[in-house]
Each structure stands twice: as C-alpha cells, then as structure tokens.
C-alpha positions as CSV (number, residue, x, y, z in Angstrom):
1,X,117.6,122.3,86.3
2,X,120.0,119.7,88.4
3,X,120.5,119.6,92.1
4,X,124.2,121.9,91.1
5,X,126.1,121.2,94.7
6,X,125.6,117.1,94.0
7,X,124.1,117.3,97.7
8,X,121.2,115.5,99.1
9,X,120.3,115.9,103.0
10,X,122.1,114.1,105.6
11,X,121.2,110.8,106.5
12,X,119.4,110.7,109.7
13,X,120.9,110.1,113.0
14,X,120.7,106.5,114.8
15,X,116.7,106.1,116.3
16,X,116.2,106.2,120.1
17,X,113.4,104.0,120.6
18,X,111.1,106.4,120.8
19,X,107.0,105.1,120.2
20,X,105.4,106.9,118.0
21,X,103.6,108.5,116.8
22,X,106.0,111.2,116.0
23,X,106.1,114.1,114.0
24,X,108.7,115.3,111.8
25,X,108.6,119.1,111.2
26,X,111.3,120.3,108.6
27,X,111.5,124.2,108.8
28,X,113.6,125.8,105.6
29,X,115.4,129.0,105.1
30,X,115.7,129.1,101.4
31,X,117.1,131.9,99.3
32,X,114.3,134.1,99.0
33,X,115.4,135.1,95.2
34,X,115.3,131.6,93.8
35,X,111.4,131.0,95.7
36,X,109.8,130.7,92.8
37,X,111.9,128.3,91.4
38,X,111.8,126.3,94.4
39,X,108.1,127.1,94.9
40,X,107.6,125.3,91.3
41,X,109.9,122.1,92.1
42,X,108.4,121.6,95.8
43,X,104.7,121.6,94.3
44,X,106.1,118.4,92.4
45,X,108.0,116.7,95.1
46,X,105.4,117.3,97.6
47,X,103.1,115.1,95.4
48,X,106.2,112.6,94.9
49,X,107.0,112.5,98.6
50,X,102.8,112.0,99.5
51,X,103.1,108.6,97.3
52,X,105.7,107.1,99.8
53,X,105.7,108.9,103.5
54,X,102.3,110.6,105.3
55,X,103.4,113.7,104.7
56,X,100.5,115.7,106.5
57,X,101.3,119.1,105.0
58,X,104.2,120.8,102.5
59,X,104.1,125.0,102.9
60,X,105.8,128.1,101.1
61,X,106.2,131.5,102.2
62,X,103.3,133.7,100.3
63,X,105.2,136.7,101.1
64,X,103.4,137.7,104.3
65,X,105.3,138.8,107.3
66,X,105.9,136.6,110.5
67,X,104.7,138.4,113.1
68,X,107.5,137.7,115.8
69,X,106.3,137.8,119.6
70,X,107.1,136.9,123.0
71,X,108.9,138.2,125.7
72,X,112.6,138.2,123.5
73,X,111.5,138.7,120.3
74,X,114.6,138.3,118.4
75,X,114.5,138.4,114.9
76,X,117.0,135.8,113.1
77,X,119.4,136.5,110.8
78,X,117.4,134.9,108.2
79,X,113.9,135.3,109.6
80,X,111.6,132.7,109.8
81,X,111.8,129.8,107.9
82,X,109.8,130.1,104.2
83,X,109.4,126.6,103.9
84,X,107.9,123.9,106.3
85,X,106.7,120.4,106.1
86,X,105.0,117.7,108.4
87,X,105.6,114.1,108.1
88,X,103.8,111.4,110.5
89,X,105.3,108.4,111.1
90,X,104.7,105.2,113.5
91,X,108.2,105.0,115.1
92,X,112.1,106.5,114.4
93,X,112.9,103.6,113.6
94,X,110.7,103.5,110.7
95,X,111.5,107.0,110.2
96,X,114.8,106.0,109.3
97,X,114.0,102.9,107.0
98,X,111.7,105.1,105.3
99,X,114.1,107.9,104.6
100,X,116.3,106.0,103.4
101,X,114.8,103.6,101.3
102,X,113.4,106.9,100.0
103,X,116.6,107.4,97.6
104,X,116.1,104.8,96.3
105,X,113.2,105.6,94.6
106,X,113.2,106.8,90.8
107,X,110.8,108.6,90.7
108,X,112.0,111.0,94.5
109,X,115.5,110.2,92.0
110,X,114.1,112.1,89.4
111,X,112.8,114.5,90.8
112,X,115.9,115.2,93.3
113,X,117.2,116.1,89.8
114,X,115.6,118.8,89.2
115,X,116.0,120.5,92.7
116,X,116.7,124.2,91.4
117,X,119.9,124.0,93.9
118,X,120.9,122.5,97.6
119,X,123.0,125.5,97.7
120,X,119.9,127.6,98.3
121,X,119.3,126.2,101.5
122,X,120.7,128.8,104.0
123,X,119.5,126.8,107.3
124,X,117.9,123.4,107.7
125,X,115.9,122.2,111.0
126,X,114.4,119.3,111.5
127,X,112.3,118.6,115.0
128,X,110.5,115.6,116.3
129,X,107.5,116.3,118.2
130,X,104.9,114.2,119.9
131,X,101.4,114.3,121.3
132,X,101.4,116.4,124.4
C-alpha cells in the first residue's frame, strides 16, 4: 500500500516561545471502513515514531461508543475522533526541529509509504496543552 494522495501533514506553524513542557495531542477522524487497515499501519509507525519523539501514548477506536455529555452535547458530524496520540516535548521550538527533521528519516520514510491512504483522514486536530 502507498500513501495514494502523495500527501504528508502540514508542516507546523512558526513556535511562540512557549516553555515547555508541552503536550501535543493529535485527535483523528479516519474513515471508519479502512480502520483496520490503518489500525495495522499505525501499530508500526507508532513503534517507528517512539524511536525518535516521546510519544507517550498512540490509540484506536475498539469500537465502543463515546459517551457524549455536558450541558450541549452535540454530536459531530463525524463523531469523536478514532484515533489519538500524545507526544511530549521540551519546547515548540523543538517541536518543530523534531517534526521536521522527522521526514527525513528512512525508516518514518518508509513507513509513510505504506500509509493505507491520507485521503482517509476526514478531520485532523492537533492541540498543545500544558501542566495546569
């Protein structure tokens, strides 16, 4: 399987200074009839990524509900995201040397490669948390 769109995520946006640490949570709405394609690639990139970033955790939707709460609970067109992970780093700054420098690495290369499709991605987020 190749990445088929030629796609790779968008290079990050310029840093803000910010000390770390800070956390990078990346929430993904993937097609839910390709999950088990993607479910078999991510198990292999999370173990690629872990070599080179602290990725602190890489999850898939196991096919239980969300349970959606609150005061407005609003479903969203998609639902809730069916793929999450957490990355740590030190700084933005380093945030953004590290992604980068990440494609340039053969072995996240290769493994890019077999990406079962970018165009499964239906929505992408990507939040920066920090200690409370």
């Amino acid at each position: 399987m190749s990445n088929q769109a030629g796609s790779r995520p968008e290079p990050p946006e310029p840093g803000s200074g910010t000390p770390g640490p800070i956390f990078e949570i990346r929430d993904y709405h993937y097609r839910s009839d390709r999950m088990d394609e993607y479910r078999e690639w991510a198990a292999g990139a999370a173990e690629v990524l872990a070599k080179r970033l602290d990725v602190l955790g890489f999850w898939v939707d196991v096919g239980i509900p969300a349970r959606i709460m609150g005061s407005e609970p609003i479903d969203l067109p998609y639902g809730s995201a069916n793929v999450t992970w957490m990355i740590r780093w030190d700084s933005m700054e380093q945030r953004e040397a590290e992604w980068e420098a990440l494609w340039d690495d053969e072995e996240w290369s290769a493994k890019w490669e077999e990406h079962p499709g970018f165009e499964g991605y239906l929505k992408m987020s990507i939040r920066f948390l920090g200690p409370a």
